[in-house]
N, C-alpha and C positions, 0 to 999 in steps of 0.2 A: 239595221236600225237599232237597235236593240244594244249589240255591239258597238256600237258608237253612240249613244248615251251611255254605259256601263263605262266606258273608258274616259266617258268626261266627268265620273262621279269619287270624292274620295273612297280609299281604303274603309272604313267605316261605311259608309252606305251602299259601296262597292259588295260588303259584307250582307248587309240587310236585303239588298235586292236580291241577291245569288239566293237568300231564303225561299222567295216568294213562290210558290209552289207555280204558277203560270209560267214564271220567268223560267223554271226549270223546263218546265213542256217545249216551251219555246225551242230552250238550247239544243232539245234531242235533233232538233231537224238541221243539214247543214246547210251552211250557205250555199247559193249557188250562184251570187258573183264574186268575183276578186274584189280586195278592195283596192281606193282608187287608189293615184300615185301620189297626189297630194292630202290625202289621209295617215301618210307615214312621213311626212316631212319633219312633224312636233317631234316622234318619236328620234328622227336623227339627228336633230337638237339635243332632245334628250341620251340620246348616245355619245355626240360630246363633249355633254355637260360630264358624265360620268367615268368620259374618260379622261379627266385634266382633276377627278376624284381621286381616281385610280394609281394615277401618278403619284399623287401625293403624298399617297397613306403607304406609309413606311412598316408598322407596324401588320403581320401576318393576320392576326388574329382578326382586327378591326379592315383588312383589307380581302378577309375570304367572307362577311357578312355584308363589305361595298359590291363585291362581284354579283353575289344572287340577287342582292336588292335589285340592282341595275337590272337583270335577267327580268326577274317578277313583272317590272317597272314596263322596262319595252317590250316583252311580250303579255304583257297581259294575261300573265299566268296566275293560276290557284295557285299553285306552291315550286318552292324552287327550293335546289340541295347543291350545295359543292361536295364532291364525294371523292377521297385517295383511296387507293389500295395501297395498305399496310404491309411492312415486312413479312409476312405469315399469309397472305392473300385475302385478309380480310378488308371489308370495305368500312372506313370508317369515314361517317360523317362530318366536315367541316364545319359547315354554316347550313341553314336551314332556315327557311322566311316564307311568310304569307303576309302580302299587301304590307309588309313592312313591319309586322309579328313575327317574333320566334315560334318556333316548332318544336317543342320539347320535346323528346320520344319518338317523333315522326319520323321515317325512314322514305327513299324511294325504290324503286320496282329494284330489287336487286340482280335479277335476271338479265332487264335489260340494263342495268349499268355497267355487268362484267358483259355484256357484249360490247360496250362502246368502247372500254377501255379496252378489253381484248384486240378489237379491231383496229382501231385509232380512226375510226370513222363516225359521221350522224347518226344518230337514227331520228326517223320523226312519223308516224303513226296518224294515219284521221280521225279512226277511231280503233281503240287498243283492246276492244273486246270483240272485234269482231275481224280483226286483224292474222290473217293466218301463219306471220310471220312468230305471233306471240299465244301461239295457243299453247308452249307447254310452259309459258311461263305462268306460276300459280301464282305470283305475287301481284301481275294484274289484274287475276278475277277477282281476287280477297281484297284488293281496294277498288274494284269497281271503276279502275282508269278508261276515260275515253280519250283524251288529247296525249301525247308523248309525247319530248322534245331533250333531245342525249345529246350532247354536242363534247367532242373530247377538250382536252386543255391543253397543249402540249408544253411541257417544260422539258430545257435543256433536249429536246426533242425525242422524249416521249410524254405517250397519253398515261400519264399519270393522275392526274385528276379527271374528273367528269361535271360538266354543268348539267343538270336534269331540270329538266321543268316537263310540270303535268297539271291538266284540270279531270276532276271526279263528273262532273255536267256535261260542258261543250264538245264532242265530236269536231274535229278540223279547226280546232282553237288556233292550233300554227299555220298560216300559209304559209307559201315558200318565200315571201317578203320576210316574213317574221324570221324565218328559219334564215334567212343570210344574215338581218339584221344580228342575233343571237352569235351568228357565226364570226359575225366582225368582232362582236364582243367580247368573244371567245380569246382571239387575237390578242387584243387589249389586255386578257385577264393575262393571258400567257406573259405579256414583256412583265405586267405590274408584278407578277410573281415570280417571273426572275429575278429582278430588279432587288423585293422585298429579301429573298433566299441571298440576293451575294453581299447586302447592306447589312444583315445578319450574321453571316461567314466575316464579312471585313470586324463586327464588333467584339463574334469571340474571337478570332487572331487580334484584334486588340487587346482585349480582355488577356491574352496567354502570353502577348510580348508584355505586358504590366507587371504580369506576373514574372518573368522571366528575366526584367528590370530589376524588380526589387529583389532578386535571388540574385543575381548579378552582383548590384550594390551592396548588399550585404556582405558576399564575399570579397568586393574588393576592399569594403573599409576595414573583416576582418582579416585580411593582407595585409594592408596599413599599419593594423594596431600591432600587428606583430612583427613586421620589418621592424616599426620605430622602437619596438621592445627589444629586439638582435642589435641596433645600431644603436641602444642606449641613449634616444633623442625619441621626445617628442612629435605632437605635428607643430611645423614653425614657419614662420611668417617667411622663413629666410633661405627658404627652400633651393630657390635660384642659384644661393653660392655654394661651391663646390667646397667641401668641409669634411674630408675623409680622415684628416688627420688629427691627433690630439690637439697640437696648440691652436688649431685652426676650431676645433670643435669649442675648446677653452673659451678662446676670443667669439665667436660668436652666441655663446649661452653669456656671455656679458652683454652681448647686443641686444639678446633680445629682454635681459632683464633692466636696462637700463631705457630702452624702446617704452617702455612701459610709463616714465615719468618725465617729465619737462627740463629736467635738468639739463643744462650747457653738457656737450660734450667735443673730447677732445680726440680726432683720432690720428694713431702714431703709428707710421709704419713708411719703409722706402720705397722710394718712385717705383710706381707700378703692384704696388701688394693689393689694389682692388681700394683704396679708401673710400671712392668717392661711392663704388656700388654697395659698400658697407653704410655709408652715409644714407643713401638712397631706401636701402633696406630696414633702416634705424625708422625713416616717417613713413613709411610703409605701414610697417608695426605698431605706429603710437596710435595715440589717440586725434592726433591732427591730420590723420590718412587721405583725411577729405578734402582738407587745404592744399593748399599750392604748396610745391617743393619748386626752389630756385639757387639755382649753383653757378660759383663763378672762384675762378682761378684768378687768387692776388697777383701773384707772380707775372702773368698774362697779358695785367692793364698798364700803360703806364703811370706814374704816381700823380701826373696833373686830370687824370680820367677819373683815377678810382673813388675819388670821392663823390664825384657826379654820380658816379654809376652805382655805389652804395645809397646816396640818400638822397638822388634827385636833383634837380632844379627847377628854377620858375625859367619862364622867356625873357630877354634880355639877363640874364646875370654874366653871362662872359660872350667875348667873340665868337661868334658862331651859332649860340644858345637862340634859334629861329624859332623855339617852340617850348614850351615846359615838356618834363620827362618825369615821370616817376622813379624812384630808385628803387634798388631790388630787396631793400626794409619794407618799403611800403608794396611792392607787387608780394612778395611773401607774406603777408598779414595774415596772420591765421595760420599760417602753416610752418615750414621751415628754411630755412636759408643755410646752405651749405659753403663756408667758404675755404677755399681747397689752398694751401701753400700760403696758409697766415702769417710763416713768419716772416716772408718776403714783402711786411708791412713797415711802410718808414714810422721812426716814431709820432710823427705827426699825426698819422691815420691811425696809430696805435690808440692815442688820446680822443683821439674823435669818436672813434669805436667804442672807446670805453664808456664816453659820454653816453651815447643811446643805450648800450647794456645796462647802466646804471639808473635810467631815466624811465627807461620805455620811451622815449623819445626823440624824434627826431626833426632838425630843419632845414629844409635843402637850400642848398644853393641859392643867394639872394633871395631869400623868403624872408619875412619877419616872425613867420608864425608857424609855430612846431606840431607837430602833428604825431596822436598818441599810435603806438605799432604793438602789433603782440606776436612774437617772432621767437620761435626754439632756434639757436644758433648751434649747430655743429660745424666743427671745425677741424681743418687737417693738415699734418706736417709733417715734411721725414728729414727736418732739421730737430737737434735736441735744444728744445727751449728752456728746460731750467737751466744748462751750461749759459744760453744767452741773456739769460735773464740775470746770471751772476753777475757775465760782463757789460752789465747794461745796452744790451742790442735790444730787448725785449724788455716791458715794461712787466714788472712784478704782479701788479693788481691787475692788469686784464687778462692776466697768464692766470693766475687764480680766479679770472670771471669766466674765464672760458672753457679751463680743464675742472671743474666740477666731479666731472666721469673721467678718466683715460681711459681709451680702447688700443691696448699696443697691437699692431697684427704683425704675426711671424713673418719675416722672408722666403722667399719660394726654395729656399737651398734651405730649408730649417723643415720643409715640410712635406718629405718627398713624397710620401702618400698619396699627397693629392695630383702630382703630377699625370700619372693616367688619366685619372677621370679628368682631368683640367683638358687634357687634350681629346680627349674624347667630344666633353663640353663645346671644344673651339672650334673642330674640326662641323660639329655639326652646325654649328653656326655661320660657319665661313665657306666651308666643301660645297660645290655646284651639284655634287652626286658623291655619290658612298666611297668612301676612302679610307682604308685600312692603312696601320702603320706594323711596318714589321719589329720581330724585337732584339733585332741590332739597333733600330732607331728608336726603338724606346728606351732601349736602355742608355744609349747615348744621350737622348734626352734627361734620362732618369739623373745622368752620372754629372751632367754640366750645372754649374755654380748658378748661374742667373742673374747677375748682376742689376741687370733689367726688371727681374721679378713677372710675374705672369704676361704685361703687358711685351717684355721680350720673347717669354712664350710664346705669344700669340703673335709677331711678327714674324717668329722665326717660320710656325706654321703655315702662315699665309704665303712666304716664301718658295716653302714647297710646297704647297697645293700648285706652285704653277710650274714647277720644274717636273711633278713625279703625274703617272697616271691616273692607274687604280689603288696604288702599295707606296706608303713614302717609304723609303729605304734610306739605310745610313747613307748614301753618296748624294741625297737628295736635298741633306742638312749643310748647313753653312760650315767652313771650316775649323769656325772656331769648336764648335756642337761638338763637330768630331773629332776633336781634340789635335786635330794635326801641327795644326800651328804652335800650338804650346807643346809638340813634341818636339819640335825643331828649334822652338825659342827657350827651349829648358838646358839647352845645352850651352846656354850662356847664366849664369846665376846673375841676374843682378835684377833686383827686386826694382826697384827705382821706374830701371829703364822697361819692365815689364809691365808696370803700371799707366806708364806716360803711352806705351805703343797703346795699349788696350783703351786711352781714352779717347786716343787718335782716330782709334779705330770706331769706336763710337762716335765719337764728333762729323767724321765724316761720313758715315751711315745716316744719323739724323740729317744733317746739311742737304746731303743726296734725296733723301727720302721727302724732306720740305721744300726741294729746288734752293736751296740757302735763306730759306727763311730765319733769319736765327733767331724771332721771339716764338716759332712755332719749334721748334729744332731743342729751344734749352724748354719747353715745355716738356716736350716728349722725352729729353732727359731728365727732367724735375729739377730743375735750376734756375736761378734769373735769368737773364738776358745779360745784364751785365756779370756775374759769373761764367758765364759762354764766351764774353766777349774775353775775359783775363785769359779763361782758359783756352781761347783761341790765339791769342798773344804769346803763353808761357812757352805753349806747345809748340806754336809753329805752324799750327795749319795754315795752308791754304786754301783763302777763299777765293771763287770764281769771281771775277768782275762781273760787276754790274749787278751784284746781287747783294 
């Protein structure tokens, strides 16, 4: 009875009763029934309140003062210790609780705790002074213990830890209900402090890859600062383009200092030098990075298109016109507009052009009403426009609206440096799996003119990615590459006739290659369409029917 008022009263009067000198006489004598079955029901409520606690608590410290409380709590013990054994074998104190008070200074029965851990077993005691298992233990008598209750901990699967609970009064404080209960607890304390120990392990290996990052990163940017100090370059926007060689280095430190301001640019260089991904890299660079980039090939539209497709229309302005469109002034707004093979503009659209550069304005297609654009135009050609501008093919003023900047870029036969790593660059972009070139075929590569300029580069190599395995070898390159044919057609001198075979021989490579498309065909050779078409007349080619 007694015991079951004591267990219905708080920690505080829980304290004051234990005073009461009666209450002590009481406790000498033990009980002598079990208690019932539904007298520990609260308590295993209270066991899994404590253990969805236990879970929780991530922190060691604050999760070895939740374990003893819980202990105290369901067994209704005087005091409760979580106890390690120390590198050195000493026992050192965790946590330490009475009724939900710290225990400063307080220790338990040391004797019997290097038994429990020793063991990896219970102990539990009726009474500890009269107890014959504990008669040489002096730290029993010296605290006058009469209830025991040692329960091991096991982590990682040993008894490394020890939960102790003991009362100075009640004799048989633990039944063996209490002593399983503790024992499941035990259980509980053991996952929570695994859990805690690898949640801790995972923070300093996070903590030491942090560190390990930033020692990393440090080293790799000072690698950076010192390649770009050997390569006498910068960090640059323009990273992407392969630029091993002087004029190429030349030409792109104008890129990137002309990237920098709004200024019209103009870029010059023959079919295939890369303009358009120089263009690309120029609003990369600027300040418009965030706006739209939009590009279109003159040369590509026909001349009753391109003005729709420069500045739009409304619905109904011409046959076909089902819907209004935007033009690629107004989709560019804010950002840049690339137009690629400007001088293959009639003078018509020369003058129209010049109109919106001049204006900021622009009106589509049966509109009435103009509409304001804020548009960086670069532009690009591997025709020479001041020669056309002499002979009036090209209008003077929008030649001076539009070349503000020139950017000339070198020929791939002007820049042989870059040749390796170009093919390096292509190879990895195009190769299904790792593919080496040997150096008969590099250097055959290295030796050939390039008419074509990278973009023939990069046909030739895709060529042989499907001829060769692992290794492209010289037999793997086209015959021109390997100069055979021009060792066979050298034995004729006549300049003329070696010019007209070689465009032959290009014409019908693109034909082949577009199925006869010829405005895809004179693209890929940087021409008009009607140029392709003379030059398919002059020549002789034959085209396939029906194409």
């Amino acid at each position: 009875l007694l015991d079951a008022a004591g267990a219905s009263l708080g920690p505080d009067a829980r304290l004051r009763l234990r005073a009461v000198s009666a209450y002590q006489r009481a406790l000498t004598v033990a009980p002598v029934e079990a208690p019932r079955t539904g007298a520990l029901a609260p308590r295993y409520r209270a066991l899994a309140r404590h253990a969805k606690a236990l879970v929780r608590e991530p922190r060691r410290s604050r999760l070895h003062e939740a374990i003893v409380d819980a202990a105290v709590e369901l067994a209704d013990a005087e005091r409760g210790f979580l106890v390690r054994r120390g590198a050195e074998g000493t026992l050192e104190v965790l946590a330490a609780r009475a009724f939900g008070a710290d225990l400063d200074g307080e220790r338990p029965s040391r004797s019997i705790t290097a038994r429990v851990l020793d063991s990896g077993k219970s102990l539990v005691t009726v009474d500890a002074l009269e107890d014959e298992r504990l008669d040489a233990a002096a730290s029993v008598h010296a605290m006058a213990l009469r209830s025991v209750l040692a329960v091991p901990v096991a982590v990682r699967g040993e008894a490394a830890v020890a939960l102790v609970l003991d009362d100075r009064l009640r004799p048989a404080a633990f039944d063996p209900a209490i002593v399983e209960l503790v024992g499941d607890l035990a259980d509980l304390a053991a996952g929570a402090l695994e859990r805690a120990r690898a949640l801790t392990d995972q923070r300093r290996e996070a903590r030491r890859l942090a560190r390990e990052k930033r020692r990393l990163s440090a080293r790799v940017e000072s690698a950076e600062q010192e390649l770009s100090a050997l390569r006498g370059q910068g960090p640059s926007p323009l990273g992407g383009i392969v630029a091993h060689s002087a004029p190429m280095r030349a030409a792109l430190h104008l890129v990137e200092r002309v990237a920098a301001s709004d200024a019209p640019v103009l870029v010059l260089g023959e079919s295939g030098t890369g303009k358009e991904l120089v263009a690309r890299a120029i609003h990369d660079a600027s300040t418009r990075s965030d706006g739209p980039y939009v590009s279109e090939n003159c040369s590509a539209i026909p001349e009753s298109l391109l003005e729709s497709t420069l500045f739009g229309h409304v619905r109904g302005a011409f046959t076909g016109a089902e819907r209004a469109r935007r033009g690629l002034f107004e989709v560019a707004d804010g950002g840049t507009l690339f137009l690629d093979e400007i001088g293959e503009m009639s003078p018509a659209m020369q003058a129209k052009l010049l109109r919106v550069l001049q204006d900021g304005e622009l009106r589509p297609i049966g509109s009435e009403r103009t509409r304001r654009v804020d548009v960086r135009l670069v532009s690009a050609t591997h025709r020479d426009l001041p020669a056309m501008v002499d002979s009036g093919a090209f209008r003077g003023d929008l030649f001076y609206r539009i070349a503000v900047v020139q950017v000339p870029l070198p020929p791939l036969r002007e820049r042989a440096g870059d040749v390796a790593p170009l093919v390096a660059a292509l190879l990895e972009r195009h190769a299904p799996r790792p593919v080496k070139v040997s150096a008969a075929a590099l250097a055959a590569l290295r030796a050939h003119a390039w008419p074509g300029n990278v973009r023939e580069l990069e046909n030739e190599l895709r060529r042989a990615l499907v001829l060769c395995d692992d290794v492209i070898e010289r037999e793997h390159l086209s015959p021109v590459i390997r100069g055979d044919e021009a060792a066979e057609d050298l034995a004729e001198l006549d300049l003329k006739g070696q010019v007209d075979a070689l465009e032959r021989r290009l014409i019908r490579a693109a034909l082949d290659r577009h199925h006869g498309n010829q405005t895809r065909a004179a693209k890929a050779l940087g021409v008009s369409r009607y140029g392709l078409q003379k030059m398919i007349k002059r020549l002789g080619v034959q085209v396939r029917a029906g194409r």
